[in-house]
N, C-alpha and C positions, 0 to 999 in steps of 0.2 A: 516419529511424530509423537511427541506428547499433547497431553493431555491440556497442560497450560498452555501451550500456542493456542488449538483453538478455544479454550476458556477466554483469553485475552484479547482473541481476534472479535467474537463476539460480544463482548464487552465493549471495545473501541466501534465497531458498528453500529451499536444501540447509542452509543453516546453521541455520535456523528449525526446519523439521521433523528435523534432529539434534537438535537440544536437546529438542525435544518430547518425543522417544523415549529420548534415555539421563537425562535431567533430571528427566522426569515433571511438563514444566511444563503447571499446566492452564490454557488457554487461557480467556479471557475471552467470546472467539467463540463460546462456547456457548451462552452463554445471552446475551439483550440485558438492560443493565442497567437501563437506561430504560422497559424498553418499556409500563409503563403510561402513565408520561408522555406518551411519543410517540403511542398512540392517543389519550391524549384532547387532543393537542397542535393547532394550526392550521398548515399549513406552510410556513409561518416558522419555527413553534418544533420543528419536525420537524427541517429542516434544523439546527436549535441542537445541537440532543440527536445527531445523527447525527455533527454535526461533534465536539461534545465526545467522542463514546466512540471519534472515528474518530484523536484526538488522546493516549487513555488509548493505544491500542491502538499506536500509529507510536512513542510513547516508549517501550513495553513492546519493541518490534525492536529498536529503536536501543539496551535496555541487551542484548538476547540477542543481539543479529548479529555481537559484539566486535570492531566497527570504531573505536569512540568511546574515549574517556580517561573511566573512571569519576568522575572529579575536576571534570570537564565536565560531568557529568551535571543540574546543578542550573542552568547556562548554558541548556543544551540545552533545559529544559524550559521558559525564559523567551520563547522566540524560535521555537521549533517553531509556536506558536500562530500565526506568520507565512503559513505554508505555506495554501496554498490558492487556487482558483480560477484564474489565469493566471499565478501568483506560486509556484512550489514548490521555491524557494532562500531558506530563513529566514538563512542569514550576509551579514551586514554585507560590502561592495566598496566601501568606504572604503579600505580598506587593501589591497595585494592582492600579491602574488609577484610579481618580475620573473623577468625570462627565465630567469638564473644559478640563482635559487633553484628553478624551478620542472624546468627541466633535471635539478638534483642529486636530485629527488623523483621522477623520469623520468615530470615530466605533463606531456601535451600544450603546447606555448607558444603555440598556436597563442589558445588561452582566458585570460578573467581568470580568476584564481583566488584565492579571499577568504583573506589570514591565519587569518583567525575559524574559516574551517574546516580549515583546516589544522591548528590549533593544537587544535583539539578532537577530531582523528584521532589512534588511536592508530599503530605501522607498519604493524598490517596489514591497517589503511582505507587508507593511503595506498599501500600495495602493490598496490591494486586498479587496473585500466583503469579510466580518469577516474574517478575517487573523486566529482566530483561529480553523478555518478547515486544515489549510494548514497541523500540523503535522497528525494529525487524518486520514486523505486520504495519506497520503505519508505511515504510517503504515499500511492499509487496505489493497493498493495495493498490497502490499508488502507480509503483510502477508497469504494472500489468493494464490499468484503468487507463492510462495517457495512449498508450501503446495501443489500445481496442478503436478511444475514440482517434488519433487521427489515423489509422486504416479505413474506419469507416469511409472518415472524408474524403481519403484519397481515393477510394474504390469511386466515391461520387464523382469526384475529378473526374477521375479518369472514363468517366461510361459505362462503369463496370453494374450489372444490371443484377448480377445471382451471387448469393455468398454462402458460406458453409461455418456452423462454428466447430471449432477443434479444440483440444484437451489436450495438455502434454502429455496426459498418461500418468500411473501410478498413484500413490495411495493419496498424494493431495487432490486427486481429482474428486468431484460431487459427485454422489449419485445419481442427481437430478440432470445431470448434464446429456445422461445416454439414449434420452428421449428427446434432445432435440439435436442430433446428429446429423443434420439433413440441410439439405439445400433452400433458402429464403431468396425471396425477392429481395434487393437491401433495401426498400422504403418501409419492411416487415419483418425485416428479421428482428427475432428476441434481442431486447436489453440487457447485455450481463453487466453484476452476477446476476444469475438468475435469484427470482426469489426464493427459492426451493433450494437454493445450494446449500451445502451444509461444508465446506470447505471452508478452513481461516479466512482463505483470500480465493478470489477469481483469479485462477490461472487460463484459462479459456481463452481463444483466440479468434479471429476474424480471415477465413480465407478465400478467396476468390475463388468460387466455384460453378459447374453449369449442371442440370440434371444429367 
């Protein structure tokens, strides 16, 4: 775990909920858009529905985070759809910065680093410590965030009355998270991320549980 993930994750958080607030952007995380589908879905096509609103949701940061070139923006959403599973670098290393150029961008030479993304940074994505964390936590959020709220709903579906949150475990986990390890009613169980996490991203999960 470096240092710059959560520099970055942090930074794309602040930038997110500023917009929210002086924007009045309303968030789509409120409601799931799918979600009749998804219950009467098999999952396989659970995960479908999850991945697609988890792919509305990362293009929606990526045009409010003002890291990217609005002129990119129709590139971006051809190759976003890449992202996922052990793969969460959708640009092409075909092509990639030599040392000289990557020095003059003051990133790291120690990495490849894809033209593709470079070129669809505007300066100040590329101003960031390793800019390329930026899409990697914009998916992470994302796809963790989709996944929490339609469990909720489905817990609601289904009658389910007590819930439990869980942690994958390991060093991505918050510290804030071991104090609420316990069983909620679901019309009270905690919001994640918690406010107190100090993780890049809310890895934290929703599981059906009884005292």
């Amino acid at each position: 775990m470096t240092g710059s993930l959560f520099e970055i994750a942090k930074k794309i958080r602040e930038i997110l909920a500023e917009k929210s607030l002086t924007e009045g952007r309303q968030s789509s995380m409120l409601a799931a858009k799918y979600l009749a589908a998804y219950l009467e879905a098999n999952p396989m096509k659970q995960n479908e529905i999850l991945r697609k609103e988890t792919l509305e949701e990362m293009m929606a940061d990526i045009k409010s985070c003002g890291f990217f070139r609005p002129e990119k923006y129709d590139l971006l959403e051809k190759i976003i759809p890449k992202v996922g599973g052990y793969n969460n670098d959708p640009f092409s290393y075909n092509d990639c910065l030599n040392d000289e150029e990557k020095v003059a961008l003051h990133i790291d030479t120690e990495y490849k680093v894809s033209r593709e993304m470079v070129e669809c940074m505007n300066e100040r994505g590329l101003s960031q410590k390793d800019p390329r964390n930026i899409i990697p936590v914009i998916y992470y959020m994302n796809y963790f965030a989709v996944g929490r709220k339609y469990k909720l709903l489905e817990f609601k579906a289904r009658g389910i009355e007590k819930v439990k949150i869980v942690c994958l475990g390991g060093d991505m986990d918050c510290k804030a998270v071991e104090h609420f390890k316990k069983t909620y009613p679901l019309d009270s169980v905690p919001a994640l991320p918690l406010p107190e996490c100090d993780a890049p991203y809310c890895r934290c999960e929703y599981v059906a549980g009884d005292e």
